[in-house]
ZAMISE-452243 format. One record per residue: residue number from 1; residue in three letters; x, y, z of N, C-alpha, C in turn. Coordinates in nm, 2 decimals. Example, Ala and Ser with C-alpha at 12.3 -4.5 7.8 and 13.67 -1.06 7.14 Angstrom:
! residues 2
(1 "ALA" (1.32 -0.57 0.78) (1.23 -0.45 0.78) (1.32 -0.33 0.78))
(2 "SER" (1.28 -0.22 0.71) (1.37 -0.11 0.71) (1.29 0.00 0.79))
//
This chain:
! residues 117
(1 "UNK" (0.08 -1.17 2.19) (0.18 -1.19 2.09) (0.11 -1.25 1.96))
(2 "UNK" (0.09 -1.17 1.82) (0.06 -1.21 1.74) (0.13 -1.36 1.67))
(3 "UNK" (0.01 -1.48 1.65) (0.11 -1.57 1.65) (0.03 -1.62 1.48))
(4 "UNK" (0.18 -1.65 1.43) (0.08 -1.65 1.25) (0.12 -1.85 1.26))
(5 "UNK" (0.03 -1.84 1.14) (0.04 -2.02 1.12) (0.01 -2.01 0.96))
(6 "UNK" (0.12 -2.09 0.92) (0.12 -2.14 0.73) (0.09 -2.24 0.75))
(7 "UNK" (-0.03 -2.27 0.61) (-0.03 -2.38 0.59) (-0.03 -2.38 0.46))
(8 "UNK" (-0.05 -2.49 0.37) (-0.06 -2.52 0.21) (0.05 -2.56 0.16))
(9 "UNK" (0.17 -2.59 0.25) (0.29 -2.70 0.13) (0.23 -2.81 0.13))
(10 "UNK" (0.35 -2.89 0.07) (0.34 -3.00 0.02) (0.47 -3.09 -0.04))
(11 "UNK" (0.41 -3.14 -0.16) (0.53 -3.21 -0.22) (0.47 -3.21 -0.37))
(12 "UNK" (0.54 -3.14 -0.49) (0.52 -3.10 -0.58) (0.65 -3.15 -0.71))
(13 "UNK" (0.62 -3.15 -0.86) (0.72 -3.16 -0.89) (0.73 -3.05 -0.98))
(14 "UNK" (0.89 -3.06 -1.02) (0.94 -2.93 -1.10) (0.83 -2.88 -1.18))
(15 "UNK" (0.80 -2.72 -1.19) (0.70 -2.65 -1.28) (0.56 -2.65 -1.25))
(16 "UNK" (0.54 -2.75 -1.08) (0.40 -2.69 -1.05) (0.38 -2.62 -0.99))
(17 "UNK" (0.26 -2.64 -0.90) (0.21 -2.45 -0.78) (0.19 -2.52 -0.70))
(18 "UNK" (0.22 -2.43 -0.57) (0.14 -2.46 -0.52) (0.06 -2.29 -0.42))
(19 "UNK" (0.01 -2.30 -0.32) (-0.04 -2.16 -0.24) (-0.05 -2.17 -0.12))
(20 "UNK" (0.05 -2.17 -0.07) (0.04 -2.12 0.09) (-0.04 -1.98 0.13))
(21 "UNK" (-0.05 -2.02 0.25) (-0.16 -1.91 0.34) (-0.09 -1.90 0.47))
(22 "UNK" (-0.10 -1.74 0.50) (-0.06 -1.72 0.64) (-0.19 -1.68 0.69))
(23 "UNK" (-0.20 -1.70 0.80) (-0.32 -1.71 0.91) (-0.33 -1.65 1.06))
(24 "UNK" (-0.38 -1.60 1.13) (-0.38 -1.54 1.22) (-0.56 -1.51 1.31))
(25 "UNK" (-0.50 -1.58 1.47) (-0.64 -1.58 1.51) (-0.63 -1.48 1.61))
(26 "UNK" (-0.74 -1.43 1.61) (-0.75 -1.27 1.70) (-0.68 -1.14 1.66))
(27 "UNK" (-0.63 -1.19 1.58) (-0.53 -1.03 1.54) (-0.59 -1.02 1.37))
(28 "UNK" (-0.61 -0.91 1.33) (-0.64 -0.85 1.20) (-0.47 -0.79 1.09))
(29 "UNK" (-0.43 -0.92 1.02) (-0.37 -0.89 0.95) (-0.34 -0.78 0.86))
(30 "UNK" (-0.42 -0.74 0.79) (-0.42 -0.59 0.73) (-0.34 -0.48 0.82))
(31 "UNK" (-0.36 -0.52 0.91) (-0.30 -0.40 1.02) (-0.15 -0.40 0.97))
(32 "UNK" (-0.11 -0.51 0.93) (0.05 -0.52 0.93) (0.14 -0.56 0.79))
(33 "UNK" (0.22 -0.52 0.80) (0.31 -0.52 0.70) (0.33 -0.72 0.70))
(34 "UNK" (0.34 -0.78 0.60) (0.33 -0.94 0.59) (0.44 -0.97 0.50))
(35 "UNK" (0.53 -1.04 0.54) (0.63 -1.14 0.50) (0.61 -1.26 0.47))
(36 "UNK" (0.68 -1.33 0.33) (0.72 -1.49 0.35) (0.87 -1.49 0.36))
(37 "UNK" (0.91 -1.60 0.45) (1.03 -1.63 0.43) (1.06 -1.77 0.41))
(38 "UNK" (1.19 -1.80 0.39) (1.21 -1.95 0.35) (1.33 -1.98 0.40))
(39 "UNK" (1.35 -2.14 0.44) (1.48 -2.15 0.51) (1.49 -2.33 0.48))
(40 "UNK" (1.63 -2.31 0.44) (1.69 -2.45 0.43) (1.77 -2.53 0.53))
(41 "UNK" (1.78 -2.65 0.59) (1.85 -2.65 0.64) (2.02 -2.64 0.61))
(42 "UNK" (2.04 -2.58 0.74) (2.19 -2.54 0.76) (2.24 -2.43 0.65))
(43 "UNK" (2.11 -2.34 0.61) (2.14 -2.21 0.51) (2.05 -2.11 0.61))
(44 "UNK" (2.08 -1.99 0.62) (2.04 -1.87 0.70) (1.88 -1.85 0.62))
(45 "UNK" (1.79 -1.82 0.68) (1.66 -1.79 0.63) (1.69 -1.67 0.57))
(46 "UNK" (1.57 -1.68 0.44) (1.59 -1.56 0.35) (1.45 -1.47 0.30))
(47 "UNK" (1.44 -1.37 0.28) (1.33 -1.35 0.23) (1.28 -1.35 0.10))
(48 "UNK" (1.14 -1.37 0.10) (1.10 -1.43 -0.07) (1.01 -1.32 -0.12))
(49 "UNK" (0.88 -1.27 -0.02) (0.83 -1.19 -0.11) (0.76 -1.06 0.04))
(50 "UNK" (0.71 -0.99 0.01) (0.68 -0.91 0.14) (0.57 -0.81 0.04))
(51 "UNK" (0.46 -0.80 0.14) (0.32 -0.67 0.10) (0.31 -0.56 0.19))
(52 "UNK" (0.29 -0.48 0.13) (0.32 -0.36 0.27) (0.17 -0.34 0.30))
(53 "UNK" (0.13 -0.27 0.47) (0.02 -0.25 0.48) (-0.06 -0.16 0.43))
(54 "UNK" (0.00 -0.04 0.40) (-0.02 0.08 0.40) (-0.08 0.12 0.25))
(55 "UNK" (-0.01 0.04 0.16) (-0.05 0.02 -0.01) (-0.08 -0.04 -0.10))
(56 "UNK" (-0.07 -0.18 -0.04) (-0.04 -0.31 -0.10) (0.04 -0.34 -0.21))
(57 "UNK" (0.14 -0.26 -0.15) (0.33 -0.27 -0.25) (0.35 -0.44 -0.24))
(58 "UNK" (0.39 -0.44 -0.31) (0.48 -0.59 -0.29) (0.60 -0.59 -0.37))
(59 "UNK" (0.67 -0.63 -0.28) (0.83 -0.70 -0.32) (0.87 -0.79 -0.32))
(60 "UNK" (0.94 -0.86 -0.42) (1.00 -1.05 -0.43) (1.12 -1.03 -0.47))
(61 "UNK" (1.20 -1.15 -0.36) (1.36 -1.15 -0.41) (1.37 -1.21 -0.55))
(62 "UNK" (1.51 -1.18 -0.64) (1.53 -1.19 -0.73) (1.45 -1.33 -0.82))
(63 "UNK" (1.50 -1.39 -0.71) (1.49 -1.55 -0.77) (1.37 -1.59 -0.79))
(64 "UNK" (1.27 -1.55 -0.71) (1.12 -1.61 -0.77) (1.02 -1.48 -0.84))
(65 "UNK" (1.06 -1.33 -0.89) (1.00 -1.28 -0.98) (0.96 -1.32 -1.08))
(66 "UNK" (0.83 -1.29 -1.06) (0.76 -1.35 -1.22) (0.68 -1.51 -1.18))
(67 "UNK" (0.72 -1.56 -1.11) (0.67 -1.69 -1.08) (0.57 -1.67 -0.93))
(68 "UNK" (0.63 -1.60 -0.83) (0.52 -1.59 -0.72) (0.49 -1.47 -0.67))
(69 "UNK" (0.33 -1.46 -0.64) (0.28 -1.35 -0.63) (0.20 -1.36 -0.47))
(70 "UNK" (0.22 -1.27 -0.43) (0.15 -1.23 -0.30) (0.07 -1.15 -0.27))
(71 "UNK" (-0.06 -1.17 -0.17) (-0.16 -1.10 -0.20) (-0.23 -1.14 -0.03))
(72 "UNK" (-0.34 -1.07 -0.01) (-0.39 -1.04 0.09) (-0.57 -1.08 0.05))
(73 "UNK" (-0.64 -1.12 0.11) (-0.78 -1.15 0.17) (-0.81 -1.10 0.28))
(74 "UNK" (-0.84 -0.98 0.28) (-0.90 -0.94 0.41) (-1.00 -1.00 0.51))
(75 "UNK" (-1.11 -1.01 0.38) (-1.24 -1.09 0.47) (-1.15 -1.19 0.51))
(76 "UNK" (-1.10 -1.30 0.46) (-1.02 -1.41 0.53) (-0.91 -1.41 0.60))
(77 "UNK" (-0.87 -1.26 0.59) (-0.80 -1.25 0.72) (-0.63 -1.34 0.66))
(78 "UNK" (-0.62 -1.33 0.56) (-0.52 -1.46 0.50) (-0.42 -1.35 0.43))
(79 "UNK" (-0.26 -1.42 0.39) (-0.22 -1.35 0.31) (-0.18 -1.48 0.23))
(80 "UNK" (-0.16 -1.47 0.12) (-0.13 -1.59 0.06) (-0.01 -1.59 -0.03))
(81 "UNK" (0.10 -1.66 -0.06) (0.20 -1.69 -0.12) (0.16 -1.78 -0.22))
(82 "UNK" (0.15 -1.72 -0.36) (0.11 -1.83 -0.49) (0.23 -1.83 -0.57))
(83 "UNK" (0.27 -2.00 -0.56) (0.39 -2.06 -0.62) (0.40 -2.07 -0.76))
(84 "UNK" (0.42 -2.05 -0.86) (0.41 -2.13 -0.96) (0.54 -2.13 -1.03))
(85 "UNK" (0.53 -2.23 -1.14) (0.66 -2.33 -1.24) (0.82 -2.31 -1.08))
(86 "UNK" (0.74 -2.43 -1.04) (0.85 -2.41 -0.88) (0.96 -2.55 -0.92))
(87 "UNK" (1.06 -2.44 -0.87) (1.20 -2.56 -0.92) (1.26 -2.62 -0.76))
(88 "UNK" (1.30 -2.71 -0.81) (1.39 -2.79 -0.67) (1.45 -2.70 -0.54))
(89 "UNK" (1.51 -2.61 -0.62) (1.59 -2.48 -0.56) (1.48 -2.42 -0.48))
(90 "UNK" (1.31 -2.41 -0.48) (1.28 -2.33 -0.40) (1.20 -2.47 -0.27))
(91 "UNK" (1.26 -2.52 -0.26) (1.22 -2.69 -0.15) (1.32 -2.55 -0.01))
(92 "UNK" (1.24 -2.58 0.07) (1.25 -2.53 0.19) (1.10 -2.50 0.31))
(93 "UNK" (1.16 -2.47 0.41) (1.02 -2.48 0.48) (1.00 -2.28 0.47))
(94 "UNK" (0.86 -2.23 0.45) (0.80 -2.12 0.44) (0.75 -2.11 0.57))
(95 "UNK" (0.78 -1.99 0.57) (0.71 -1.87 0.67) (0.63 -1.79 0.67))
(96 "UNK" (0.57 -1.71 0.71) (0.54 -1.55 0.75) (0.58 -1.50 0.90))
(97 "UNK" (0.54 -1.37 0.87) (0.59 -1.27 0.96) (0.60 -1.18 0.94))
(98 "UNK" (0.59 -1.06 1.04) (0.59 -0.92 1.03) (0.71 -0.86 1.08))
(99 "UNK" (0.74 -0.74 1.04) (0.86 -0.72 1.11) (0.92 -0.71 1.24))
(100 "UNK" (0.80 -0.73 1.31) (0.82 -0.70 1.49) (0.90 -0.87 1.49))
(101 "UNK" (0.82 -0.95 1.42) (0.86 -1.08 1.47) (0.96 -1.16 1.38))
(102 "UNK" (1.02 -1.07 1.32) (1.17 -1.07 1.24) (1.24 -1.05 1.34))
(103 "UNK" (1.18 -0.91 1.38) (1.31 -0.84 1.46) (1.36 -0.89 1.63))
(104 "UNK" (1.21 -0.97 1.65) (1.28 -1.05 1.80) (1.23 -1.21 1.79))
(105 "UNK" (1.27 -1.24 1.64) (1.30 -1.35 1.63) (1.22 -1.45 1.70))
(106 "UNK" (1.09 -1.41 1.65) (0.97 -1.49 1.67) (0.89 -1.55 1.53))
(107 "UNK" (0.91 -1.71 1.55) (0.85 -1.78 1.39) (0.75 -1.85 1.45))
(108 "UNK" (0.69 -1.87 1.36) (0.58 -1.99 1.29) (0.66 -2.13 1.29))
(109 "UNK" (0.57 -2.22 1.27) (0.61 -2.36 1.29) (0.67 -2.39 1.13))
(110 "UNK" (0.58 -2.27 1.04) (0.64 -2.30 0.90) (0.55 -2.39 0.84))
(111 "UNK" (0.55 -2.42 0.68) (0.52 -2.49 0.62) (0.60 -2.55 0.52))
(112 "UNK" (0.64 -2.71 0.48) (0.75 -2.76 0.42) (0.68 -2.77 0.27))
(113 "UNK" (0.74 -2.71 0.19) (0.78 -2.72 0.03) (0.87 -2.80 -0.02))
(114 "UNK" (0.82 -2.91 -0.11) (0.93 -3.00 -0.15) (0.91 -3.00 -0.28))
(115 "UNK" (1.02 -2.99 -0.37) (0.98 -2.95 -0.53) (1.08 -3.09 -0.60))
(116 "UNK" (0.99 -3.16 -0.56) (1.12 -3.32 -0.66) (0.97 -3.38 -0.80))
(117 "UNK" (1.07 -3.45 -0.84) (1.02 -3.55 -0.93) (1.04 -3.70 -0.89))
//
């Protein structure tokens, strides 16, 4: 079972960055299509930005276009989620994931985003 791990939240305040990384030991990420997701408590997880493998498309929901970009390191084996001018609203714990592990509801431990002053 491919098992991913974020790291790089933190605690930030309105309008900074920050860059999470998804990670994976033994398995070669390029191989797969990569997700971030985000989840609040007691709000349904949602998706934020997604790279495909095949082209390196990327898609971001409405709310953080323009502000975060996703991207891939092969040698490092990493995909990375880069935050910037981050508002309160996007405080939640981040994910990755591929679609296998959407689809049977297999997560990561996550990493916690906190966007205060």
């Amino acid at each position: 079972q491919l098992q991913l791990v974020e790291s790089g939240g933190g605690l930030v305040q309105p309008g900074g960055s920050l860059r999470l990384s998804c990670t994976a030991s033994g398995y070669t990420l390029d191989y797969y299509d990569i997700g971030w997701f985000r989840q609040v408590p007691g709000k349904e997880r949602e998706g934020v930005s997604c790279i495909r493998r095949s082209d390196g498309r990327t898609y971001y929901t409405n709310s953080v276009k323009g502000r975060f970009t996703i991207s891939r390191d092969n040698a490092k084996n990493t995909v990375y989620l880069q935050m910037n001018s981050l508002k309160p609203e996007d405080t939640a714990v981040y994910y990755c994931n591929t679609p296998s592990g959407v689809k049977y509801d297999y997560w990561g431990q996550g990493t916690q985003v906190t966007v205060s002053s």
